[in-house]
Residue, then its C-alpha position, 0 to 999 in steps of 0.5 A: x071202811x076196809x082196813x085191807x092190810x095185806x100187799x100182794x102179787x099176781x102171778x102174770x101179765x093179765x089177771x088170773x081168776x085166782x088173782x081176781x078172787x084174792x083182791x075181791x078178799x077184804x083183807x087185801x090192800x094192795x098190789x105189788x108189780x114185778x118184771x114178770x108182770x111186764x110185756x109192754x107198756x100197752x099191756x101195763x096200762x091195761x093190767x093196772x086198770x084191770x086190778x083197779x076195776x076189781x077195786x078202784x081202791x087196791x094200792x099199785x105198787x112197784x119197787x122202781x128206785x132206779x140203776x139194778x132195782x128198776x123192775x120196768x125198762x123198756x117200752x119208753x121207760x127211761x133207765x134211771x140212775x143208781x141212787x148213788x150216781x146222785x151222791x156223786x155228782x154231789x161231790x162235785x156240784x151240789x145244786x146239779x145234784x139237788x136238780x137232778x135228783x128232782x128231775x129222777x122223781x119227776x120222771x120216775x113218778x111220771x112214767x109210772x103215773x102214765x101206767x096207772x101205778x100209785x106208788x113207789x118203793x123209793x127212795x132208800x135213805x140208808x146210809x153208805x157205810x161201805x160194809x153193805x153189799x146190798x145197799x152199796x149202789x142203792x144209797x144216795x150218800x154217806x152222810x144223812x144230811x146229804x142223804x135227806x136233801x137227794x131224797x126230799x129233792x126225789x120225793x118232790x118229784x115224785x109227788x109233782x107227778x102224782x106219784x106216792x113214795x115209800x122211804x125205807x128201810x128204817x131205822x137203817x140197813x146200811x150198817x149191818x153187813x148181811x141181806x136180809x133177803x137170805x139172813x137175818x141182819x144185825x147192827x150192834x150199835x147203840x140206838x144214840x148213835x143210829x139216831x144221830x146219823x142213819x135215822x135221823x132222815x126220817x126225823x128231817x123229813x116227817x113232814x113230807x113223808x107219805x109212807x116208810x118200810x122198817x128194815x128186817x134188821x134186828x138191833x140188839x142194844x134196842x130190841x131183840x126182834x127186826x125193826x119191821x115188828x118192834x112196837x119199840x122201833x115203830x111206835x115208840x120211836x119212829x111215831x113217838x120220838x120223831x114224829x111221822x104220822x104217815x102209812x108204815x109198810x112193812x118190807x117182804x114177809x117172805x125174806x128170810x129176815x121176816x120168816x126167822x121171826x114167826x112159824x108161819x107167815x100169817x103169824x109174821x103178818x100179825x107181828x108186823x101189824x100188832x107191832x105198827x104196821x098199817x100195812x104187810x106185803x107178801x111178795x112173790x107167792x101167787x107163782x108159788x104153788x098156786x098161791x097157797x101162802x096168800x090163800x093161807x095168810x087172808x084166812x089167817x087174818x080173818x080169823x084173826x079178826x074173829x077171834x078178837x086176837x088182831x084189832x085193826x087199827x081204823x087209822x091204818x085204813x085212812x093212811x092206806x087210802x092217802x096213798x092212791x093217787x089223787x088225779x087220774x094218769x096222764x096218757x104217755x104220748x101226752x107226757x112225752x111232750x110235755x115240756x115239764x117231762x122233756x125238760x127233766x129228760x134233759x136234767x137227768x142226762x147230767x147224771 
């Protein structure tokens, strides 16, 4: 069985030789999708088969939350609402809220799921404490019990329609006020604290989670490296303490929040794995100069292995594969009439 730990990208709206050689390499995983590789629905369709016909077992993947992080929005796919519009209608109609935020999964999971896409990288479960500018619309809630009921309503709608979810970035990003796309966060609280409000979703929720991305936060009280490559923060406490036993996907290892920790991204991956991750993403590279980042990651990893300094964890290859999709997609001008897909067109509208 193929541990496969690496998520990447490709460059177009077609597969490239290059793209093909990288996922036939063993230690390839997965496929992240970005607008770039969007020029219609049809084209979508026909790109996801591609990947899936060099190997039916490569993970499809999307950042597809909803209001500014929706990386698909034409072609009939519907415009869903910043997570935070949920939190609040919650304000002012709770169980609307809870219908709604089914109804968003549903057709998220179900417009993705009719293109062949395995997974998405939502929902948030950060916390809106109003110091985040990154976070602010990308947030359900201010309160982690409110924040847990929206997402286990938008987690059951996505797995209704077939579709696998990635709740991140734990244990929090509300707090810290900078973007770890460009910086290297902190949150200076003490880990009681984290624990009783912005991790405490992950602990409501274990039971029903599939997957979750640490946060290329760093919390000093607790560990002095990011969360994404703390054994302290995965291991200890997200597995240990709070019980969740499904796939830990680390969050970009090309953001400055990840290349701060390493000299280089092979040794970043590395980190990330040997500190819990089952699975590490590198995005965006295959535009990069041919790609020369991926190229130099998969050989990393494969001399990593040879040289006995990475032992992959056999248990990261079973949770890898637990997130594909388990029925084959429904054809869109199937779902679309669907009174299942129309009637959660119509929930949405409330939102």
């Amino acid at each position: 069985m193929l541990h496969a730990p690496l998520i990447i990208d490709v460059a177009g709206t077609t597969l490239s030789s290059l793209d093909r050689r990288r996922l036939k390499n063993s230690q390839v995983g997965g496929v992240i999708l970005f607008t770039r590789n969007w020029a219609s629905r049809e084209q979508l369709v026909a790109l996801v088969a591609a990947i899936k016909s060099v190997r039916p077992d490569l993970l499809v993947s999307v950042d597809h939350e909803g209001g500014r992080v929706q990386r698909f929005r034409e072609g009939g796919f519907t415009p869903l609402p910043a997570m935070a519009a949920l939190g609040r209608l919650w304000m002012r109609d709770p169980m609307g809220a809870v219908q709604s935020a089914a109804a968003c999964g549903y057709v998220m999971g179900a417009e993705l799921r009719a293109c062949g896409v395995d997974l998405s990288f939502a929902p948030v479960l950060d916390l809106d404490w109003g110091r985040s500018g990154v976070m602010a619309t990308r947030a359900l809630h201010a309160d982690a019990r409110v924040t847990s009921l929206l997402a286990q309503s938008l987690i059951g709608g996505m797995q209704r329609a077939g579709l696998a979810h990635c709740a991140k970035h734990f244990p929090g990003h509300g707090w810290a006020g900078a973007d770890s796309h460009v910086d290297t966060p902190r949150d200076t609280r003490g880990l009681r604290t984290i624990l009783r409000h912005d991790a405490a979703p992950y602990g409501w929720l274990r039971h029903g989670l599939q997957a979750v991305m640490p946060a290329h936060v760093v919390y000093p009280k607790v560990d002095d490296l990011p969360a994404g490559f703390s054994a302290r923060w995965l291991q200890d406490i997200l597995r240990c303490r709070l019980g969740f036993t499904g796939a830990i996907i680390s969050d970009d290892l090309s953001m400055q929040g990840a290349r701060a920790q390493a000299r280089n991204d092979t040794s970043a991956a590395l980190m990330a794995l040997q500190a819990g991750c089952d699975l590490v993403m590198l995005c965006n590279q295959s535009v990069v100069d041919k790609g020369a980042a991926i190229d130099a990651v998969l050989h990393g990893l494969e001399q990593a292995v040879i040289s006995g300094v990475w032992h992959p964890d056999p248990d990261s290859a079973q949770r890898r594969l637990a997130l594909l999709a388990t029925r084959p997609p429904l054809p869109w001008d199937v779902l679309v009439r669907t009174s299942a897909y129309t009637g959660a067109l119509d929930d949405l509208a409330r939102v």
